[in-house]
Chimera marker file (.cmm) of the C-alpha trace (Angstrom):
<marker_set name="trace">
<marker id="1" x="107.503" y="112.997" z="104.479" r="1" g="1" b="0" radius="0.5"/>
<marker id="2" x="109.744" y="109.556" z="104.213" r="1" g="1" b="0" radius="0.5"/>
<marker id="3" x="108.032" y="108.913" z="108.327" r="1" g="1" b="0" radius="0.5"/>
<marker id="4" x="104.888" y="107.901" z="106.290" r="1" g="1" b="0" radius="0.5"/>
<marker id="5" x="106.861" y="105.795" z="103.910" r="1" g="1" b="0" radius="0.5"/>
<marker id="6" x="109.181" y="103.427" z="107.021" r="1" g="1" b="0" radius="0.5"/>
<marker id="7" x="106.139" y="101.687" z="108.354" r="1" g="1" b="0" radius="0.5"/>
<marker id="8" x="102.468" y="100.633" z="107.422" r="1" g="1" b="0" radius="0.5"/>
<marker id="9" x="100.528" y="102.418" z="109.107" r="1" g="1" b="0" radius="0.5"/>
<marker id="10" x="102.269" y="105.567" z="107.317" r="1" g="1" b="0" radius="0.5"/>
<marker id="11" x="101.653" y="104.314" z="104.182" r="1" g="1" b="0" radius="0.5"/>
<marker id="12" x="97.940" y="104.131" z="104.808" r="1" g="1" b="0" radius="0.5"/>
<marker id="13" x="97.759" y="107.606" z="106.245" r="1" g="1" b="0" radius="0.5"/>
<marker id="14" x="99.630" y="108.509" z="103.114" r="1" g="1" b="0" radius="0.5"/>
<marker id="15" x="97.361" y="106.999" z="100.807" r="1" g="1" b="0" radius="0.5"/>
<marker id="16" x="94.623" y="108.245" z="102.667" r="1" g="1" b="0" radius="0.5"/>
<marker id="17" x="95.005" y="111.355" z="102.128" r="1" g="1" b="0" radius="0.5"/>
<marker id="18" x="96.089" y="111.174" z="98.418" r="1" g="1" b="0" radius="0.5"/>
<marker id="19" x="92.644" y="108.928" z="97.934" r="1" g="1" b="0" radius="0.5"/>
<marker id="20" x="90.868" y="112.175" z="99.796" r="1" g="1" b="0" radius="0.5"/>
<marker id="21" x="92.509" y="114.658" z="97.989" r="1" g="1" b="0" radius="0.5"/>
<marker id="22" x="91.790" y="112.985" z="94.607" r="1" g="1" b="0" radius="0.5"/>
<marker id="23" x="88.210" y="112.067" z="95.807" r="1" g="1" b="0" radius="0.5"/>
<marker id="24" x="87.958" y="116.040" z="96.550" r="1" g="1" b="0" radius="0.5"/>
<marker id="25" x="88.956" y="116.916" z="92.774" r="1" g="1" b="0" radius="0.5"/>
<marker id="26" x="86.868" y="114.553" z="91.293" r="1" g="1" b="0" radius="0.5"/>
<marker id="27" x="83.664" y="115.585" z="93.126" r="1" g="1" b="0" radius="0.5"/>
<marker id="28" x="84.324" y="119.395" z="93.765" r="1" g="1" b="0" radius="0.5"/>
<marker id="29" x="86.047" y="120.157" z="89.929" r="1" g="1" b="0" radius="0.5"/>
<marker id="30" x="86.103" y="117.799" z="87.700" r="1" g="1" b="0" radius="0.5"/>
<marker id="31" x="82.652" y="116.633" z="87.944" r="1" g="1" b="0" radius="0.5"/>
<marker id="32" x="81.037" y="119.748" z="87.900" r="1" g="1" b="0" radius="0.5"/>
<marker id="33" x="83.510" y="120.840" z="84.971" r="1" g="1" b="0" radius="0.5"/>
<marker id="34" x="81.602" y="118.126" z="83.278" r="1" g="1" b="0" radius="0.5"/>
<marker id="35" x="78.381" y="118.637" z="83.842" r="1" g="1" b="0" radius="0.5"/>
<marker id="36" x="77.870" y="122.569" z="83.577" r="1" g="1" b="0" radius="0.5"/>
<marker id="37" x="80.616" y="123.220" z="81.299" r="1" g="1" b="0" radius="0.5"/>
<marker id="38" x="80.732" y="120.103" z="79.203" r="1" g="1" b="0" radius="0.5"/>
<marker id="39" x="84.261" y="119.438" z="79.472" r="1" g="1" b="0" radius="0.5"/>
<marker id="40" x="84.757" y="115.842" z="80.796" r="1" g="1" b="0" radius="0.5"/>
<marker id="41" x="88.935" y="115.647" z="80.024" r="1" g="1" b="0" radius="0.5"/>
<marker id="42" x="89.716" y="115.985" z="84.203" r="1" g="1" b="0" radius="0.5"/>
<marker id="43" x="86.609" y="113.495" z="85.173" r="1" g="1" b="0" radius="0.5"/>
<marker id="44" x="88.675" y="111.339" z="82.172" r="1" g="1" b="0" radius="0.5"/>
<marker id="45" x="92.033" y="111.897" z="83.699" r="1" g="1" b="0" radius="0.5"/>
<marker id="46" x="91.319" y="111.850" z="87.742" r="1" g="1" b="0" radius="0.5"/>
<marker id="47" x="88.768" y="109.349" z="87.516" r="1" g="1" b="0" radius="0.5"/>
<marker id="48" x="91.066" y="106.201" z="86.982" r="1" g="1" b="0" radius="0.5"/>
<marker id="49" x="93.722" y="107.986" z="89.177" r="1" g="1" b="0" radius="0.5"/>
<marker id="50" x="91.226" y="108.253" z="91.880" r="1" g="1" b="0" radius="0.5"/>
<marker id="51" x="90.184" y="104.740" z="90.978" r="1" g="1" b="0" radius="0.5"/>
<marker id="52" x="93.569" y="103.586" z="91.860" r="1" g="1" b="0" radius="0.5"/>
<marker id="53" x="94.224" y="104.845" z="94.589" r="1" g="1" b="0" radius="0.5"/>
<marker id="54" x="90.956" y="103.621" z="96.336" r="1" g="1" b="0" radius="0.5"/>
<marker id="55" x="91.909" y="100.024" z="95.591" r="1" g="1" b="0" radius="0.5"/>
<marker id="56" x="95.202" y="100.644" z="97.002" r="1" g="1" b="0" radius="0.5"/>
<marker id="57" x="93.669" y="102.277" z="99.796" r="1" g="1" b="0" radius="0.5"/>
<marker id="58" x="91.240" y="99.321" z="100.218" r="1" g="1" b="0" radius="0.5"/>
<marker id="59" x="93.633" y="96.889" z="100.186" r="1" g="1" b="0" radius="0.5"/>
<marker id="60" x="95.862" y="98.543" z="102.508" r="1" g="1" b="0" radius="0.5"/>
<marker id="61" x="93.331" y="98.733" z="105.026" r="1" g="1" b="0" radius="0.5"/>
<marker id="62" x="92.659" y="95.433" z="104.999" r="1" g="1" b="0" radius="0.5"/>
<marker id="63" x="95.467" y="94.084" z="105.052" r="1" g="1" b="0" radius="0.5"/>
<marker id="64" x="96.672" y="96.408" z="108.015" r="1" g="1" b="0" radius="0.5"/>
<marker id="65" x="93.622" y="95.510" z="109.748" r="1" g="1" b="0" radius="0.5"/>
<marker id="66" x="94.208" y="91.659" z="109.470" r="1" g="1" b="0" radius="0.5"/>
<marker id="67" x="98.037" y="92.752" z="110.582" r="1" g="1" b="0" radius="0.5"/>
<marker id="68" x="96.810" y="94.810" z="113.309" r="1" g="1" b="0" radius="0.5"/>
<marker id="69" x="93.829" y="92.371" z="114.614" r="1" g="1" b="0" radius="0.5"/>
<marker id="70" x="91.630" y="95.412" z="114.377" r="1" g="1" b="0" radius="0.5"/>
<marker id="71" x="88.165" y="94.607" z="115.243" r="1" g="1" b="0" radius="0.5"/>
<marker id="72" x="86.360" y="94.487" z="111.945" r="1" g="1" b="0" radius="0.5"/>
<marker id="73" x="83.109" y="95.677" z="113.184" r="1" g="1" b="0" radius="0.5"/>
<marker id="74" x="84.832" y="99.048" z="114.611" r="1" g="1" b="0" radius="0.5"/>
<marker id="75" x="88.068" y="99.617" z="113.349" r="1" g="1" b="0" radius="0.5"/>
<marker id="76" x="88.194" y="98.377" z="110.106" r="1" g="1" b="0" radius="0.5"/>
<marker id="77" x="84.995" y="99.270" z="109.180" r="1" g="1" b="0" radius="0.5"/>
<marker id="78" x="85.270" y="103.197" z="110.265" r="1" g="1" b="0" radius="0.5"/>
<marker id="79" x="88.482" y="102.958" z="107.952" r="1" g="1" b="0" radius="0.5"/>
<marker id="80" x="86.741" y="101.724" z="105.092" r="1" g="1" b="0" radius="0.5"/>
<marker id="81" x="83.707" y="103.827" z="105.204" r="1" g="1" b="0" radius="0.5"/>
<marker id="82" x="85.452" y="107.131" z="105.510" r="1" g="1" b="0" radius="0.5"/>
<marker id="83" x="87.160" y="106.227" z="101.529" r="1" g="1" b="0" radius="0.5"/>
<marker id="84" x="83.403" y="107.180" z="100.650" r="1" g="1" b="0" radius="0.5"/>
<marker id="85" x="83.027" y="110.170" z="101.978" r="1" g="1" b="0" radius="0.5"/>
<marker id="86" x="84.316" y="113.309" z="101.045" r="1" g="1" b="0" radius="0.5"/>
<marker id="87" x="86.915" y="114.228" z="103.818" r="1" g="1" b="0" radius="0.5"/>
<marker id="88" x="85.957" y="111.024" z="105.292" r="1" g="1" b="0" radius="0.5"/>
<marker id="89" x="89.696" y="110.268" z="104.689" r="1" g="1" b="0" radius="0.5"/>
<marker id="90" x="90.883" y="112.821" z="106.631" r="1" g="1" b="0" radius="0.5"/>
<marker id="91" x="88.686" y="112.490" z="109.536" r="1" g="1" b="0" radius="0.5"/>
<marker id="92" x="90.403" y="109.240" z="109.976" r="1" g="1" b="0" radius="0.5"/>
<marker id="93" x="93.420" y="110.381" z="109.900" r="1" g="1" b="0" radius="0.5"/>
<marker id="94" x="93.201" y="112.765" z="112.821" r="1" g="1" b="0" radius="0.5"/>
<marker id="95" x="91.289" y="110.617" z="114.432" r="1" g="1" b="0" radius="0.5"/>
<marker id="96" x="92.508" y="106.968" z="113.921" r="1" g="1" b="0" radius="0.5"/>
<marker id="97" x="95.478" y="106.365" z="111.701" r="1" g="1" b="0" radius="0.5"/>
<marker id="98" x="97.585" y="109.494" z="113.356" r="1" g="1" b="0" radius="0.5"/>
<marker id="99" x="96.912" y="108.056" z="117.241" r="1" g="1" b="0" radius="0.5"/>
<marker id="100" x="98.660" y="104.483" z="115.849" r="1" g="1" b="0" radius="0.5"/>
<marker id="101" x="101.509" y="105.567" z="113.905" r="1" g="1" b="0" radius="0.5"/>
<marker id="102" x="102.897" y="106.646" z="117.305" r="1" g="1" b="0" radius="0.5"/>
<link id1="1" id2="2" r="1" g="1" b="0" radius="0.2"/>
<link id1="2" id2="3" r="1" g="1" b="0" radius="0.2"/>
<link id1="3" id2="4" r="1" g="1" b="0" radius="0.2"/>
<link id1="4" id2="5" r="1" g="1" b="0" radius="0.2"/>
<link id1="5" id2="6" r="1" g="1" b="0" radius="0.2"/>
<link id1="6" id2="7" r="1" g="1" b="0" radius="0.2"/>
<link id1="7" id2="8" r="1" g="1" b="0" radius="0.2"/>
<link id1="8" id2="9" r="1" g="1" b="0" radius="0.2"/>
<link id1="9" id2="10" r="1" g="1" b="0" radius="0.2"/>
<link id1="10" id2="11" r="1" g="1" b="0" radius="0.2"/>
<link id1="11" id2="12" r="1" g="1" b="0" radius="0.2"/>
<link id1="12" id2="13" r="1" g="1" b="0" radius="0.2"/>
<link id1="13" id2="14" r="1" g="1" b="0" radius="0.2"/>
<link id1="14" id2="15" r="1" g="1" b="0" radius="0.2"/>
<link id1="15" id2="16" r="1" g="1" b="0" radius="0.2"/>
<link id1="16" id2="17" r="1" g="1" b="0" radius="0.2"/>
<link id1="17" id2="18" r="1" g="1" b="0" radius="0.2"/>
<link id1="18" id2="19" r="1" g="1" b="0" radius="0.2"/>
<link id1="19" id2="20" r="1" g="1" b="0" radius="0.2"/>
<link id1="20" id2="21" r="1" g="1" b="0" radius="0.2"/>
<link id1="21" id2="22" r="1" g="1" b="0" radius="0.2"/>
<link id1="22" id2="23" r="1" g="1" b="0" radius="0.2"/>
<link id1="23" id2="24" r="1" g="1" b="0" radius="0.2"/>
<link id1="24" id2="25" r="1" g="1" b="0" radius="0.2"/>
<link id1="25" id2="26" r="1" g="1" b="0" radius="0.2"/>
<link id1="26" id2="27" r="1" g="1" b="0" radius="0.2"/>
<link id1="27" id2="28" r="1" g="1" b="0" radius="0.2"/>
<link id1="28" id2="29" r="1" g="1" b="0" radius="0.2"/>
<link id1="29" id2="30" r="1" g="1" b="0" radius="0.2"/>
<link id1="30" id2="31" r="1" g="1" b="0" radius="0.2"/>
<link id1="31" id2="32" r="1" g="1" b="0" radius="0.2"/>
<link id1="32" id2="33" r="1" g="1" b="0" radius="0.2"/>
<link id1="33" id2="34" r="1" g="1" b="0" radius="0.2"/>
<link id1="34" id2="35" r="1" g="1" b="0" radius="0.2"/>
<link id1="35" id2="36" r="1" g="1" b="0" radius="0.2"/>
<link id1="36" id2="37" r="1" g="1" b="0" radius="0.2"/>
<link id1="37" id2="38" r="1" g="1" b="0" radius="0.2"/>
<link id1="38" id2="39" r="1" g="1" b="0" radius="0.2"/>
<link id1="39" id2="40" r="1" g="1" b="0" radius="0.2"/>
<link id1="40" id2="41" r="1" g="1" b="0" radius="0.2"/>
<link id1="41" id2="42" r="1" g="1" b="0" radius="0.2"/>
<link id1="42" id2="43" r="1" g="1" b="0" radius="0.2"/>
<link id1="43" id2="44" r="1" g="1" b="0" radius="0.2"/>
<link id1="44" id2="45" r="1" g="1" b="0" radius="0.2"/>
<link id1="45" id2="46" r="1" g="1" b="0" radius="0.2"/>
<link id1="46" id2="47" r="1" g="1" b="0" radius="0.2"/>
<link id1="47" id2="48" r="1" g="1" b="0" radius="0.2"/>
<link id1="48" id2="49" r="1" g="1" b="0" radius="0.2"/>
<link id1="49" id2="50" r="1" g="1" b="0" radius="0.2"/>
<link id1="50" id2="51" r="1" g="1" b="0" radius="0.2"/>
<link id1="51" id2="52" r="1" g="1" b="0" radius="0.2"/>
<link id1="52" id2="53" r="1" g="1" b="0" radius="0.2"/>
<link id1="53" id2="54" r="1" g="1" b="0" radius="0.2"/>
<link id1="54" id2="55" r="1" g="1" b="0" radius="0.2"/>
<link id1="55" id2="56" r="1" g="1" b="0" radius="0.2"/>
<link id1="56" id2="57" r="1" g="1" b="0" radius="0.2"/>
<link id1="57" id2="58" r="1" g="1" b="0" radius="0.2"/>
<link id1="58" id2="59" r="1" g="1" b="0" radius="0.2"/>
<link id1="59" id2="60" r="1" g="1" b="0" radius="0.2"/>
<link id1="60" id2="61" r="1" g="1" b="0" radius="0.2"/>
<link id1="61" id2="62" r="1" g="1" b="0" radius="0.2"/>
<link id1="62" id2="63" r="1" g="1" b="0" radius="0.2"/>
<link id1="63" id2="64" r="1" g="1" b="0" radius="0.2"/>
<link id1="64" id2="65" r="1" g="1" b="0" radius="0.2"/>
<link id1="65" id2="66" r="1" g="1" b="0" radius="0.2"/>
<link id1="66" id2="67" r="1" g="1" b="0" radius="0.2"/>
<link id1="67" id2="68" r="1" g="1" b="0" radius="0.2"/>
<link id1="68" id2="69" r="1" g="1" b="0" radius="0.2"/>
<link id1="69" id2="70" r="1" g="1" b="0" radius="0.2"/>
<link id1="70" id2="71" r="1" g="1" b="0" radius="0.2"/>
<link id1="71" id2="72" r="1" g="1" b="0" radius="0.2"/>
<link id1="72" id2="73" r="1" g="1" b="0" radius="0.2"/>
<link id1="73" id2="74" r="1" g="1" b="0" radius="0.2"/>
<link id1="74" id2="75" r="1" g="1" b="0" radius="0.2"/>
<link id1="75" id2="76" r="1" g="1" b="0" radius="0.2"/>
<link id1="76" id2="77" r="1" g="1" b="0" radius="0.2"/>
<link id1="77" id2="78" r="1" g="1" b="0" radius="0.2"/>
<link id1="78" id2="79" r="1" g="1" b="0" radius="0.2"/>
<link id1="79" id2="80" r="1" g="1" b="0" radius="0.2"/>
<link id1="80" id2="81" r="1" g="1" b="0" radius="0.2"/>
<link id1="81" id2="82" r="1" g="1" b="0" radius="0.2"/>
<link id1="82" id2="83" r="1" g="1" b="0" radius="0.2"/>
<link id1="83" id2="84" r="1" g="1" b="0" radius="0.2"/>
<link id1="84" id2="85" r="1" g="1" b="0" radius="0.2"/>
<link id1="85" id2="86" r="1" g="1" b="0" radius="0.2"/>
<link id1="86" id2="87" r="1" g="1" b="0" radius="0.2"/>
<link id1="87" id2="88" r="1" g="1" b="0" radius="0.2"/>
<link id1="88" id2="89" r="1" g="1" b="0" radius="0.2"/>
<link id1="89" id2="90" r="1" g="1" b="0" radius="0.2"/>
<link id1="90" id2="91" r="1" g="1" b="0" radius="0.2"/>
<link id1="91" id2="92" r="1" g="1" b="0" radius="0.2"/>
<link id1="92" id2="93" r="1" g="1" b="0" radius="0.2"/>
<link id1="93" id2="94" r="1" g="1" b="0" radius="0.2"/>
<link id1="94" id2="95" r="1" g="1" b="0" radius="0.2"/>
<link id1="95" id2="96" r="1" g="1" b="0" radius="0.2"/>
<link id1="96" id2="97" r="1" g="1" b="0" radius="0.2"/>
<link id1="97" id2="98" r="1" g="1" b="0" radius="0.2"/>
<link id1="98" id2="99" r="1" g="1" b="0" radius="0.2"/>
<link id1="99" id2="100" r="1" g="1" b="0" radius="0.2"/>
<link id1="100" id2="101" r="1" g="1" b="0" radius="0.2"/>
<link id1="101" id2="102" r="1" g="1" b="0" radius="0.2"/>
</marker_set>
């Protein structure tokens, strides 16, 4: 656990999947709590968590990618999209963030 905290690109893949795993409770519990059983209290809780931790996610990214010199129309972007998408975060991971950190 403390290799994702020594450099950036750990930190990221850290995030990343925190932002994905709170992404996954929002969409897969909490908002259906809400909806078919009325009980909005985890969509109140996990929703500014999750809100957090996509800015922090965001920002990371970018600046990484301005650290890196990733190509904005590939790299960057991919990164950014997959924040979106339920296990989108975790796709990148394996596929991207994982193959950098060495």
């Amino acid at each position: 656990m403390l290799k994702f905290l020594t450099t950036k690109i750990g930190r990221l893949r850290l995030i990343a999947f925190l932002e994905g795993i709170s992404l996954l409770i929002l969409v897969c519990i909490a908002m259906p709590l809400k909806y078919a059983y009325s009980e909005p209290s985890l969509v109140k809780t996990m929703g500014p968590i999750h809100g957090l931790l996509f800015v922090f996610f965001v920002v990371n990214t970018l600046s990484i990618g301005v650290e890196y010199k990733w190509k904005f129309s590939t790299t960057t972007w991919k990164v950014l999209i997959a924040c979106f998408i339920p296990f989108g975060t975790f796709y990148i991971d394996k596929t991207i963030l994982s193959k950098m950190a060495g």
